[in-house]
N, C-alpha and C positions, 0 to 999 in steps of 0.2 A: 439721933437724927441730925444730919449735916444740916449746918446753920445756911439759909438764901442767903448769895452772895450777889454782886453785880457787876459783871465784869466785865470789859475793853475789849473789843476785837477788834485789831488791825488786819488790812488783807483779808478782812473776812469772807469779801466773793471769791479767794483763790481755791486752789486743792486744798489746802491745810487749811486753810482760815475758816472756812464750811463745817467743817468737820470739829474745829473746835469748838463754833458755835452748837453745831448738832451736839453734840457728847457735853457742854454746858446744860443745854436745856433739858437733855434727858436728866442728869444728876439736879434736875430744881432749881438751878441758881435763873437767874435775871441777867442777860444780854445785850449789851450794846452795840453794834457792831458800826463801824469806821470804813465810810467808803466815800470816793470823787463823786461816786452820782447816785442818790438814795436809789432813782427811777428806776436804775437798772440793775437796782441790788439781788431782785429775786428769792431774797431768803427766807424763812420757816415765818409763820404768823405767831405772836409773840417778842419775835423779837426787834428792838427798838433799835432805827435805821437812823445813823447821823450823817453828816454830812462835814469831811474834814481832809487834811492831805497831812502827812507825814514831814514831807517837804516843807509845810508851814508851819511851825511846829504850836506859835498862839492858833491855829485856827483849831486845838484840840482840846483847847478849856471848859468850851462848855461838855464838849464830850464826857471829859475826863471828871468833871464832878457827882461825889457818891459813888465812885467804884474803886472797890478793893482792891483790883488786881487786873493785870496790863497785858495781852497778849502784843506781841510785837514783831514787827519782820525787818529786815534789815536790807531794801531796799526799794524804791521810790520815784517819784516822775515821769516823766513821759516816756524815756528811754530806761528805768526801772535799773537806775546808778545805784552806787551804794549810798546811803544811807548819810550826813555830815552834820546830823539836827539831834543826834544819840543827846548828846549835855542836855540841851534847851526840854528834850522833851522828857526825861529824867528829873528836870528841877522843875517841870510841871505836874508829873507825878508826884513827885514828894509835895506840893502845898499843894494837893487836893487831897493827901492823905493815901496813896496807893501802899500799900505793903510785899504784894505780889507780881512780880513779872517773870514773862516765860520770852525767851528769842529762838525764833524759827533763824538754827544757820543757813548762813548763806553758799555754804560750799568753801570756804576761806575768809581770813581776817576781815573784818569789817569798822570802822568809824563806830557804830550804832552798838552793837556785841562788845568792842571794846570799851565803850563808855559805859555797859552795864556792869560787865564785869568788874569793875575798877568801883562800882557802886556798895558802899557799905551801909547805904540808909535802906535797903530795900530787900528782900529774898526773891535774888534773880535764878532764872532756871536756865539753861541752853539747852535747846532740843535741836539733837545733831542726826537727823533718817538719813538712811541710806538710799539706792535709789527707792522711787513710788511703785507699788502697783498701777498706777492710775498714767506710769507712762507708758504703758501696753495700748493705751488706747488710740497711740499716735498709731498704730498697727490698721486699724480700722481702714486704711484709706486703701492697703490693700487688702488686707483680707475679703471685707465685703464683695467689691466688682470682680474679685479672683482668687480668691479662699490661697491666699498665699502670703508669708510674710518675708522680707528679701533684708540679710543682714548680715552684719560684719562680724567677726571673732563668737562663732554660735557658742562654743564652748565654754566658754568666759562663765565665772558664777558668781549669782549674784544671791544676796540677804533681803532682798524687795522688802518693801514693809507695807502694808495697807497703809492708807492714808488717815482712814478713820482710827488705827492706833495712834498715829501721830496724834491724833484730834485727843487720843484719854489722856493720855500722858499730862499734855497739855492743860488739861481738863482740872486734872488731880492738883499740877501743882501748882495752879494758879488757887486752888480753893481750901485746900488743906495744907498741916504744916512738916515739915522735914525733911523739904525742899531745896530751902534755898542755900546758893552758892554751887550746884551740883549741873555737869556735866553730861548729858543724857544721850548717849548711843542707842537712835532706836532700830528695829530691826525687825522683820520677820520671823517667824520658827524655821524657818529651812532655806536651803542653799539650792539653787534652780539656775540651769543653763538655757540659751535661747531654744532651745530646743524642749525641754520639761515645760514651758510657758507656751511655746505656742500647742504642743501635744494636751496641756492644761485646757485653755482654749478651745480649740476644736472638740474635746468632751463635753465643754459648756452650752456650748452652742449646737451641737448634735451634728456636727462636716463637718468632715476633714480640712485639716489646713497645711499647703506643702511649704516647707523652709528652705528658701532660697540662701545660699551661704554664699557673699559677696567677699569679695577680696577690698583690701583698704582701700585701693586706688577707686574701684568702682564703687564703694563706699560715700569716699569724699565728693567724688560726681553726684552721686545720689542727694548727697545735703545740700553740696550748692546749689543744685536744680531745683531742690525747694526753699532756696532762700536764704539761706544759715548763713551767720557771717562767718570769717576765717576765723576768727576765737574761738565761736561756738563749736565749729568743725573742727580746730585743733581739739578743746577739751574730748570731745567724745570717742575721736582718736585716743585720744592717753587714757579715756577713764574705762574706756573698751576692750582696748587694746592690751593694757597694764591697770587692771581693777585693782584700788587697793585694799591693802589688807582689813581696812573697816569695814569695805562696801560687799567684802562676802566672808564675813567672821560674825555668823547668828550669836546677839546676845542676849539674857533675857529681862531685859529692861521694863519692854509690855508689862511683863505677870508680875515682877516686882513691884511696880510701881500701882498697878490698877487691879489686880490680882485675880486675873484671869489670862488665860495664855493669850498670845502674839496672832491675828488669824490670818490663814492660810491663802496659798493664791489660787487656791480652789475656790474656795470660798468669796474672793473677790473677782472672779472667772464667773461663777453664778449669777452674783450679783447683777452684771453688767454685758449678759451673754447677748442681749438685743443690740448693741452698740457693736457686733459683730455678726450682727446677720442681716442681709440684705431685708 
């Protein structure tokens, strides 16, 4: 029987952070979870809601006392910069006794990731997904009022990963040992083009859904029209346009590590087929 453990969760209201909380509590351990505002934390009953910022990195002492092991994201504040508090909140970890921490990448080098890395007092994990399942859901704004989704490069393929994977992995090697120092590619079971997703989809939901295939140009109008800065519009150009070879090379890191296979974007289609129906 796995020993109760009690463990940190940073970002815990995000995609990831949720999910590592949920797949904590399922496996028995004890939960803290690290948020700007308890009020609007919203998460599972059980688990114990503090109150702290990243960006400050003493305001995570009282958090951090009594827990073994550290979930952690690498970036922060109001504008959600990278991360420059990696040391201070490392050598907070270490005098409260932390043994275990896991870093949600950021997509690229980071302050926060590199200061753990470079850590030898602790068994650090990086957990590197690919894109989310959970960003289909930006789809929702048209699918819903027009059972249609309008995109760029349809063919492109991707390794999507559930998020709730994300969350075991996570899960595993913040609580058990043979973890640390290790580099973690997480991924889906299968390789899926814009088109296998939304044809996914529309199964889910019982309508049709038509796939509108945009050209770049009309693309980039698309983003900027809802807002996107020019960085964010450049990346999704390059990561669209020229995916690389991580982001659609399935590996099997899931079943490795938590020992059940990777689940499917069916099965995450199911899940969330109301979030797609008027």
């Amino acid at each position: 029987m796995t020993q109760t453990q009690k463990i940190l969760v940073t970002g815990a209201t995000g995609t990831v952070g949720r999910q590592v909380v949920a797949e904590l509590l399922a496996r028995g351990h004890a939960v803290r979870a690290l948020t700007r505002d308890a009020a609007k934390a919203g998460l599972p009953a059980g688990v114990e809601v503090v109150e702290g910022d990243l960006t400050e990195p003493d305001s995570l002492v009282p958090a951090l006392e009594g827990v073994t092991g550290l979930h952690l994201i690498t970036f922060g504040g109001a504008y959600f910069a990278p991360l420059e508090t990696g040391p201070r909140i490392l050598e907070l970890a270490h005098a409260a006794g932390v043994r275990r921490i896991t870093v949600l990448h950021g997509g690229g080098p980071t302050p926060l990731e590199d200061a753990a890395r470079a850590d030898d007092q602790v068994d650090w994990t990086v957990l590197m997904p690919v894109e989310f399942m959970a960003n289909a859901l930006e789809w929702a704004a048209t699918i819903v009022p027009s059972d249609e989704v309008r995109e760029p490069f349809v063919d492109r393929l991707s390794a999507m990963v559930h998020e709730g994977d994300i969350g075991a992995v996570a899960a595993v090697a913040l609580t058990e040992e043979g973890h640390g120092g290790q580099e973690y590619v997480i991924t889906g079971p299968e390789l899926l083009t814009v088109g296998d997703k939304v044809t996914t989809l529309a199964a889910a939901r019982g309508r049709d859904i038509s796939l509108v295939e945009l050209s770049e140009e009309q693309a980039v109008a698309q983003w900027r029209a809802a807002g996107h800065p020019e960085d964010v519009i450049a990346f999704l150009v390059e990561a669209y346009g020229n995916t690389p070879e991580v982001g659609r090379t399935v590996v099997d890191t899931v079943e490795k590590v938590t020992g059940r296979p990777a689940r499917t974007f069916r099965q995450w289609a199911e899940e969330h087929a109301d979030a797609f129906t008027a």
